[in-house]
ZADO-1210 file (C-alpha; in nm, 4 decimals, padded with zeros to 6 digits):
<atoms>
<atom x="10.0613" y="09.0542" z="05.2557" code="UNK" pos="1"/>
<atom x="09.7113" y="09.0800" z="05.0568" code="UNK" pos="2"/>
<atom x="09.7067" y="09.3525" z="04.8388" code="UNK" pos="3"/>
<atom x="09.3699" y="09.4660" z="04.7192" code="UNK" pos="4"/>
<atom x="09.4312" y="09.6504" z="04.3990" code="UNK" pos="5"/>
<atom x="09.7226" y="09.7073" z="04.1754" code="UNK" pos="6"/>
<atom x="09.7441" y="10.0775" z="04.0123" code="UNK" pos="7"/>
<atom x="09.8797" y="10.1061" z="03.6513" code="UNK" pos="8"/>
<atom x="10.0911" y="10.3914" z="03.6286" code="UNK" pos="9"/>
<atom x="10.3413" y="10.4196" z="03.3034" code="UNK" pos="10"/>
<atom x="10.2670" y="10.0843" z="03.2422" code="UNK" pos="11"/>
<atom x="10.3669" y="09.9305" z="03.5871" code="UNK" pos="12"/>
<atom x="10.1754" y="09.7795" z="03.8325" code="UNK" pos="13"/>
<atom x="10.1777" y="09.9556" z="04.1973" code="UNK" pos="14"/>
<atom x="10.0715" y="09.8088" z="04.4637" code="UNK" pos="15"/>
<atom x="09.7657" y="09.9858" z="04.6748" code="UNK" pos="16"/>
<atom x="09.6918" y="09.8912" z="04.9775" code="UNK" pos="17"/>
<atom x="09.2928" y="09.7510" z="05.0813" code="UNK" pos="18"/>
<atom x="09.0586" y="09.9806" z="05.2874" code="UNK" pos="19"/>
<atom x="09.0245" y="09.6359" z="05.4889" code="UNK" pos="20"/>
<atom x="09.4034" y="09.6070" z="05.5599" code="UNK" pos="21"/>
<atom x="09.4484" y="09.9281" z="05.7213" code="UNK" pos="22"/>
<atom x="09.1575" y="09.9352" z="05.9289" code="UNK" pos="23"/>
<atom x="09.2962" y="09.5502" z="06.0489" code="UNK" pos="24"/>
<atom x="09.6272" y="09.6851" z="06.0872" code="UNK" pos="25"/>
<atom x="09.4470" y="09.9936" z="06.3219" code="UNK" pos="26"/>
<atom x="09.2364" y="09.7470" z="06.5262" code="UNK" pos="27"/>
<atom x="09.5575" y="09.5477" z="06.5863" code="UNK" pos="28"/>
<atom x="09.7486" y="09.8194" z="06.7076" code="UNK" pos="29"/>
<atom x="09.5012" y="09.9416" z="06.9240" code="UNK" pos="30"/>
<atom x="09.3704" y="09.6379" z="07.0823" code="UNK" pos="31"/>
<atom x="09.7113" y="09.5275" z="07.1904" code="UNK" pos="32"/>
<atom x="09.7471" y="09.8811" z="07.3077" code="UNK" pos="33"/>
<atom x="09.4512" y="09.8626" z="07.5067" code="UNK" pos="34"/>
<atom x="09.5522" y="09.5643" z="07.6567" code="UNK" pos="35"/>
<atom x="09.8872" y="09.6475" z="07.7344" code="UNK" pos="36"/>
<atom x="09.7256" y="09.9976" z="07.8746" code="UNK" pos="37"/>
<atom x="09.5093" y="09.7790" z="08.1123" code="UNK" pos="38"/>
<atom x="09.8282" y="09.5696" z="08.2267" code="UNK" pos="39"/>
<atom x="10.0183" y="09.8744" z="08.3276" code="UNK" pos="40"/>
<atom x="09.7312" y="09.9983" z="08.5248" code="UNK" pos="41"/>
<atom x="09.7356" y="09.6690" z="08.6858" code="UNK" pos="42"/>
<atom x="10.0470" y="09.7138" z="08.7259" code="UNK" pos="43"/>
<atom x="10.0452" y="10.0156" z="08.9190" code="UNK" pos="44"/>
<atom x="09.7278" y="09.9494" z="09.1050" code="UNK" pos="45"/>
<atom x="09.9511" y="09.6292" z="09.2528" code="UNK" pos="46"/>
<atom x="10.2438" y="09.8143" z="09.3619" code="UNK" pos="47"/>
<atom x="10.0483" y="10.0630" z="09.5720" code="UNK" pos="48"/>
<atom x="09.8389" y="09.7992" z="09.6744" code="UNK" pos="49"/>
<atom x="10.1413" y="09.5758" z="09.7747" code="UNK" pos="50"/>
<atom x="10.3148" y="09.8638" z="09.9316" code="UNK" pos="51"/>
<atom x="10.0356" y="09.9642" z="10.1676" code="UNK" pos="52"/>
<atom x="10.0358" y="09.6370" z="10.2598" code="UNK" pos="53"/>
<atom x="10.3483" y="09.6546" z="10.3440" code="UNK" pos="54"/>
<atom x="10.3355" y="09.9304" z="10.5329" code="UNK" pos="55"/>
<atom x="10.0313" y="09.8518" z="10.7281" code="UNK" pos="56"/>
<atom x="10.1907" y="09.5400" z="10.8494" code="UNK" pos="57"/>
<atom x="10.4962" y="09.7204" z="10.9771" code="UNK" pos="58"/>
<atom x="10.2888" y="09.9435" z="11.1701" code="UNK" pos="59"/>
<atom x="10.0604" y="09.6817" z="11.3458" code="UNK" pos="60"/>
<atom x="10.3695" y="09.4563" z="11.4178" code="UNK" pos="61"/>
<atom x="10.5988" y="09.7100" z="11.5707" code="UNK" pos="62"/>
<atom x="10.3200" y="09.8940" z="11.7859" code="UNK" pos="63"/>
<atom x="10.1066" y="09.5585" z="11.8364" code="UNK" pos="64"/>
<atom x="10.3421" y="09.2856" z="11.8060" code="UNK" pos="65"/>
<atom x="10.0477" y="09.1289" z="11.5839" code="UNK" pos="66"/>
<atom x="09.9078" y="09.1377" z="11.2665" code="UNK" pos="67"/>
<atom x="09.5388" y="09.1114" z="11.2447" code="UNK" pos="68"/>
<atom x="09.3091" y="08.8974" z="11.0463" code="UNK" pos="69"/>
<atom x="09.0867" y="09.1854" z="10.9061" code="UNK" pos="70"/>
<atom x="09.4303" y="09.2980" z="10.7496" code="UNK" pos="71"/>
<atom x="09.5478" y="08.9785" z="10.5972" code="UNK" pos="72"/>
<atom x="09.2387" y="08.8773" z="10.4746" code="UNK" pos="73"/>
<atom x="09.1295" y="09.2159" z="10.3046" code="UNK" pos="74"/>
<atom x="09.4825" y="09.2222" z="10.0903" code="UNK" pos="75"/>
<atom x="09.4587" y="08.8540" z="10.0157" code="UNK" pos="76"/>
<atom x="09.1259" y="08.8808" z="09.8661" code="UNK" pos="77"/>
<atom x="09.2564" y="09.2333" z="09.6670" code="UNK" pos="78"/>
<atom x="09.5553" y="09.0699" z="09.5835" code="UNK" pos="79"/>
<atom x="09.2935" y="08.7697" z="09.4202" code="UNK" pos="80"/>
<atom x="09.0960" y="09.0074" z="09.2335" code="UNK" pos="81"/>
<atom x="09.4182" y="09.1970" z="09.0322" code="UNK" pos="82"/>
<atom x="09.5164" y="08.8632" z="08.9544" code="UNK" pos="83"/>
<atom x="09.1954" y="08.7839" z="08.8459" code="UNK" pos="84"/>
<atom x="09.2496" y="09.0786" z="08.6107" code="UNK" pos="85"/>
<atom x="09.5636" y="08.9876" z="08.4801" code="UNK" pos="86"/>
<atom x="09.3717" y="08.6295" z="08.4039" code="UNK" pos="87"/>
<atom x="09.1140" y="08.8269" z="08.1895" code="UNK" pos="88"/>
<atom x="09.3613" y="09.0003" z="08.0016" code="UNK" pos="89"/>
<atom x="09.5337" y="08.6565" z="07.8849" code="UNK" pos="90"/>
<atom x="09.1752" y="08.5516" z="07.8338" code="UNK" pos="91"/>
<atom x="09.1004" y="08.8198" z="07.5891" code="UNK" pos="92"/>
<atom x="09.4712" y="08.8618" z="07.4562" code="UNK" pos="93"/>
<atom x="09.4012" y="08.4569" z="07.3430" code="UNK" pos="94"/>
<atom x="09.1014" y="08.5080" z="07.1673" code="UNK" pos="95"/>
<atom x="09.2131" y="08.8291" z="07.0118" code="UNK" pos="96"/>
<atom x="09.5422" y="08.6471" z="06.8700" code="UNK" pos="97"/>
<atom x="09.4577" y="08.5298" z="06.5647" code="UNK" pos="98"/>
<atom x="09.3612" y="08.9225" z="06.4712" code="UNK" pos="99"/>
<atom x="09.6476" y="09.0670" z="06.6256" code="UNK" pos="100"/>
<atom x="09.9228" y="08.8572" z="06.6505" code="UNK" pos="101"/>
<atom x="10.1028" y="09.0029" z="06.9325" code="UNK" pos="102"/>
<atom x="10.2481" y="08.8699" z="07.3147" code="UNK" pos="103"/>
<atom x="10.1323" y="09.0143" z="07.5896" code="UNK" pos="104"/>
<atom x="10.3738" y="09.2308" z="07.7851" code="UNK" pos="105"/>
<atom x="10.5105" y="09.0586" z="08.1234" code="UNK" pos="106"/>
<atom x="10.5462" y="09.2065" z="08.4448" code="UNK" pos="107"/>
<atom x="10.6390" y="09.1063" z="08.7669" code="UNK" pos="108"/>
<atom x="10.3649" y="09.3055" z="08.9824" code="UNK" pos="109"/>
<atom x="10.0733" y="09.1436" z="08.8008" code="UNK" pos="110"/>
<atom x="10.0641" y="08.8008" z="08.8387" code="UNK" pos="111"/>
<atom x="09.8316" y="08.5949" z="08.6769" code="UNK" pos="112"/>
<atom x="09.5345" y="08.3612" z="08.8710" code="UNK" pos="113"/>
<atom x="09.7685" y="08.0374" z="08.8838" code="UNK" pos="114"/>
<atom x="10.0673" y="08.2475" z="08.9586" code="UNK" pos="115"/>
<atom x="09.8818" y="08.4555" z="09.2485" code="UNK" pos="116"/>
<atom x="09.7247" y="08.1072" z="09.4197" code="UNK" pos="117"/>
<atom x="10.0719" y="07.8841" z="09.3693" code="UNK" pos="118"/>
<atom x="10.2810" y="08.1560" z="09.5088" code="UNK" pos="119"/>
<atom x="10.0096" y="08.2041" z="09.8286" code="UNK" pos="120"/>
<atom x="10.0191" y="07.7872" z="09.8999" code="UNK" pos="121"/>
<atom x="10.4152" y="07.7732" z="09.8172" code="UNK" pos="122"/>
<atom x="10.4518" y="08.0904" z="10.0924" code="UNK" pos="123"/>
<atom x="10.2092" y="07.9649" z="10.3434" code="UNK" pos="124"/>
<atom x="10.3989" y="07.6249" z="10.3546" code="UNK" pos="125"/>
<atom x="10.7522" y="07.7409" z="10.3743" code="UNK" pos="126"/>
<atom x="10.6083" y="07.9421" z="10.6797" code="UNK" pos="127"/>
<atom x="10.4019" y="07.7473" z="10.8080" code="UNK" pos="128"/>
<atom x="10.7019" y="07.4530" z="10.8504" code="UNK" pos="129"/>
<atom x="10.8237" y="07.8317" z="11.0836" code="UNK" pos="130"/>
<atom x="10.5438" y="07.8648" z="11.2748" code="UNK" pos="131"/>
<atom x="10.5553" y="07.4644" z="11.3529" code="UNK" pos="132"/>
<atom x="10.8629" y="07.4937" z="11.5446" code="UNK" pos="133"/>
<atom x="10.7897" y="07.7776" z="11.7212" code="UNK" pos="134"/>
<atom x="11.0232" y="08.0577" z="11.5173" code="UNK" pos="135"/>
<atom x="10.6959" y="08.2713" z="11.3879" code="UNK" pos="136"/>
<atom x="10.3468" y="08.3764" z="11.4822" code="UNK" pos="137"/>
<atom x="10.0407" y="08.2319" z="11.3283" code="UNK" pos="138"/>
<atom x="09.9878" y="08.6051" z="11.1668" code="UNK" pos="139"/>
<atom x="10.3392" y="08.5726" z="11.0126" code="UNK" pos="140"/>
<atom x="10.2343" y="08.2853" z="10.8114" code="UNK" pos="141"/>
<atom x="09.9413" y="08.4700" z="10.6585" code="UNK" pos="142"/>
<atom x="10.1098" y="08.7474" z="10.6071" code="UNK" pos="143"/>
<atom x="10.3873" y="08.5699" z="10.3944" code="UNK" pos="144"/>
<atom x="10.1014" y="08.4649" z="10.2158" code="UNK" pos="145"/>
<atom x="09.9398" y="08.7082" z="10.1267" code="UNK" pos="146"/>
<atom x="10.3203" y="08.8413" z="09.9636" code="UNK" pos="147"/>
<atom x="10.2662" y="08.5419" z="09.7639" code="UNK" pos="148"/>
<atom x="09.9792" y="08.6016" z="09.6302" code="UNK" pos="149"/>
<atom x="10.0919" y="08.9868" z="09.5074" code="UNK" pos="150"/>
<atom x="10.4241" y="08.7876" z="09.4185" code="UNK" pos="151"/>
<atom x="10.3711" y="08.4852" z="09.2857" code="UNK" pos="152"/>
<atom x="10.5877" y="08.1777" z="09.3557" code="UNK" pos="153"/>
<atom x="10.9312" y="08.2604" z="09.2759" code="UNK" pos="154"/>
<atom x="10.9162" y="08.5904" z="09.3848" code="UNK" pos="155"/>
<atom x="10.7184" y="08.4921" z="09.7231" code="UNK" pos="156"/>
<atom x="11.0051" y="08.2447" z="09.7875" code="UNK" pos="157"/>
<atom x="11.3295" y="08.4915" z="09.7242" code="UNK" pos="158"/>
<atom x="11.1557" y="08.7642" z="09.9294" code="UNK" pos="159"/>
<atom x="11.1352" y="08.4934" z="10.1994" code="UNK" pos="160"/>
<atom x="11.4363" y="08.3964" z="10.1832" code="UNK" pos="161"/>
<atom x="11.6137" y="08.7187" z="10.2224" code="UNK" pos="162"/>
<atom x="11.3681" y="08.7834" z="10.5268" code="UNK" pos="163"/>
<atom x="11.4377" y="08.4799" z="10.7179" code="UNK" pos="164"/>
<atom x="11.8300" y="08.5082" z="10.6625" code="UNK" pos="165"/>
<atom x="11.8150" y="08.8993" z="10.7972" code="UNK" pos="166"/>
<atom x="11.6031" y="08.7278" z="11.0968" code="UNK" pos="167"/>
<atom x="11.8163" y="08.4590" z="11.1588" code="UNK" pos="168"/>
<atom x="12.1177" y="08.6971" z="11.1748" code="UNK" pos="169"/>
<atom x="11.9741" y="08.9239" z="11.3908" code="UNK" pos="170"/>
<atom x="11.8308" y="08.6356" z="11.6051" code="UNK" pos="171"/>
<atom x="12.2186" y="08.5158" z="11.6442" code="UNK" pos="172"/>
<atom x="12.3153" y="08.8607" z="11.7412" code="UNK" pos="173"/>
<atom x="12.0576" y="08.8716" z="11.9894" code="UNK" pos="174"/>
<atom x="12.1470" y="08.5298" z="12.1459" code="UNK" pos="175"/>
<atom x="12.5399" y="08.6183" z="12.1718" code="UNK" pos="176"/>
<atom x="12.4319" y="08.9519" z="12.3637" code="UNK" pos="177"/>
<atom x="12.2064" y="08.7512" z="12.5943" code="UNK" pos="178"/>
<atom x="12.4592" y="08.4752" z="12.6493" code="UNK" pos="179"/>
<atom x="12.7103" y="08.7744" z="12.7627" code="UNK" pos="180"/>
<atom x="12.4775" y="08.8937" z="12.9671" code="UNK" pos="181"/>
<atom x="12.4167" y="08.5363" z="13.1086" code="UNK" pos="182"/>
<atom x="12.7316" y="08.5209" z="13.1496" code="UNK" pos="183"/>
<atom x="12.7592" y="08.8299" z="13.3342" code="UNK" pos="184"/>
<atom x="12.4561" y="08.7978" z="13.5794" code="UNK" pos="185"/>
<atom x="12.4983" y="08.4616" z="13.5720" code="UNK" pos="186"/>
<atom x="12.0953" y="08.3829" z="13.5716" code="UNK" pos="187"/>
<atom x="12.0224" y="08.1714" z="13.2576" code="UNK" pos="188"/>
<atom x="11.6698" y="08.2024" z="13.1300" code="UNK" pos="189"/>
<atom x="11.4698" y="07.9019" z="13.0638" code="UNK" pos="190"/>
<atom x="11.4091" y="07.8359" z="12.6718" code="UNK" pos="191"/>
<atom x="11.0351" y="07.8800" z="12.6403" code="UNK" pos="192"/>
<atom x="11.0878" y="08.1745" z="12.7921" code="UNK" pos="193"/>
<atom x="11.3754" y="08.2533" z="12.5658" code="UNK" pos="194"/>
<atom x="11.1116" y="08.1198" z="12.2716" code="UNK" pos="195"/>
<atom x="10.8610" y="08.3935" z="12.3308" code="UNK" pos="196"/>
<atom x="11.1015" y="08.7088" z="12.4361" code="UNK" pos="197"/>
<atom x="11.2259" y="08.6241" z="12.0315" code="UNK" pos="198"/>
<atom x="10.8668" y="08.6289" z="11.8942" code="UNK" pos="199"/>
<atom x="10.7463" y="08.9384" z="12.0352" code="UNK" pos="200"/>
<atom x="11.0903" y="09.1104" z="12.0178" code="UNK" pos="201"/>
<atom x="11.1351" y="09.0537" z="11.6225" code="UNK" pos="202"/>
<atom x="10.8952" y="09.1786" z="11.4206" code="UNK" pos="203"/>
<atom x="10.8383" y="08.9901" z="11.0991" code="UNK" pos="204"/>
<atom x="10.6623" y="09.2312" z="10.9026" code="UNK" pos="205"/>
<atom x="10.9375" y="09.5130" z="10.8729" code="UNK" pos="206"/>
<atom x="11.1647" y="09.1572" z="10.7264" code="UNK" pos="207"/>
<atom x="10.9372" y="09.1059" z="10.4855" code="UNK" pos="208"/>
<atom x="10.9308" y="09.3970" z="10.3649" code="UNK" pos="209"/>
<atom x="11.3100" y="09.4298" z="10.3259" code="UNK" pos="210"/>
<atom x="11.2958" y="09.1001" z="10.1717" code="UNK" pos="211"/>
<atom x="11.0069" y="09.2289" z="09.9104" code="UNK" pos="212"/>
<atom x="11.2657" y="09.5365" z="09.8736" code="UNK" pos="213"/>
<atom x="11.5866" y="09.3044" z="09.8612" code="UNK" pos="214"/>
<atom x="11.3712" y="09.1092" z="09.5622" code="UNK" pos="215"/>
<atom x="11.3226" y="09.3665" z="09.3497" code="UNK" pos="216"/>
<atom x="11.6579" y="09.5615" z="09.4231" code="UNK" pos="217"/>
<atom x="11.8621" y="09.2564" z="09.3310" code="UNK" pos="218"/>
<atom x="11.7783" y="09.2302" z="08.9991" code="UNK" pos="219"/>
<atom x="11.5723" y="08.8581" z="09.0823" code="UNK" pos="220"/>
<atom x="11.2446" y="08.9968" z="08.9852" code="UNK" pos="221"/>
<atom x="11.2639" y="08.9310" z="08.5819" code="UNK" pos="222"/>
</atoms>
């Protein structure tokens, strides 16, 4: 510590501190809390985003048994631009470092740029390896995506994982009741019909979003 001044008082030297010090100490304090403030709001901003998402996609699968471009697309490119934040906030948080001397405060809703883009290509490959034989829609795979990108890679992958082991578990159950009722009638359906009575009956929105839940409920998201 610098100190400025020294104050003689009954002969001994007390320390005073520098007009320059405090007002450092003050800019310190409130840049990181500025920054910090911004994060939060990112923060925020994210969840509601990711949410409506969410929600949205649930909606258009179960009544539609799709989920549309226009809705994939518009969340992936919000879901770029808070990350894009978050990346501007390092930015400045770097250059202000040698003044302030502080971390940034994490947070798993505000990912930053390389985060947001490895956990969109790490999604859309696990799903799209899906899609190749036949288990999910083209949609599907951009919506896992897009979960990546608001996720980032390790949370895009646990939230898929818990989604595809709820599907495959219900997919079971759904076979044994149509093999008893195979057995029953005795008329055994052919498998690309069997295929595509799985695709449009399960829809993989309302998984994802219990997996997105299941992530952050199970104490993964750190």
């Amino acid at each position: 510590m610098n100190w400025s001044a020294h104050v003689t008082c009954c002969g001994n030297f007390l320390p005073v501190y520098s007009i320059s010090d405090s007002l450092q100490e003050s800019l310190s304090a409130g840049t990181r809390d500025g920054f910090n403030g911004f994060l939060s709001l990112l923060v925020v901003v994210s969840g509601l985003a990711l949410g409506a998402y969410l929600a949205a996609g649930c909606w258009q699968d179960f009544r539609k048994h799709r989920l549309s471009n226009s809705l994939n697309y518009s969340f992936l490119l919000i879901a770029i631009i808070l990350a894009g934040g978050r990346s501007a906030v390092e930015v400045m948080q770097t250059l202000a470092q040698n003044d302030t001397g502080y971390a940034l405060n994490k947070s798993i809703l505000a990912v930053s740029m390389s985060d947001s883009v490895l956990g969109g290509l790490v999604c859309f490959l696990f799903t799209f390896i899906c899609w190749r034989f036949g288990a999910i829609g083209g949609g599907d795979v951009k919506f896992a995506a897009v979960l990546g990108a608001f996720l980032g890679p390790w949370g895009g992958i646990m939230a898929l994982v818990i989604c595809h082991i709820l599907a495959m578990v219900t997919v079971t159950l759904d076979l044994v009741s149509r093999h008893i009722k195979v057995i029953q009638t005795k008329q055994m359906p052919s498998f690309s019909q069997l295929q595509g009575d799985l695709k449009r009956e399960i829809p993989m929105a309302g998984f994802y979003a219990i997996g997105v839940i299941g992530y952050f409920l199970g104490g993964w998201a750190t």
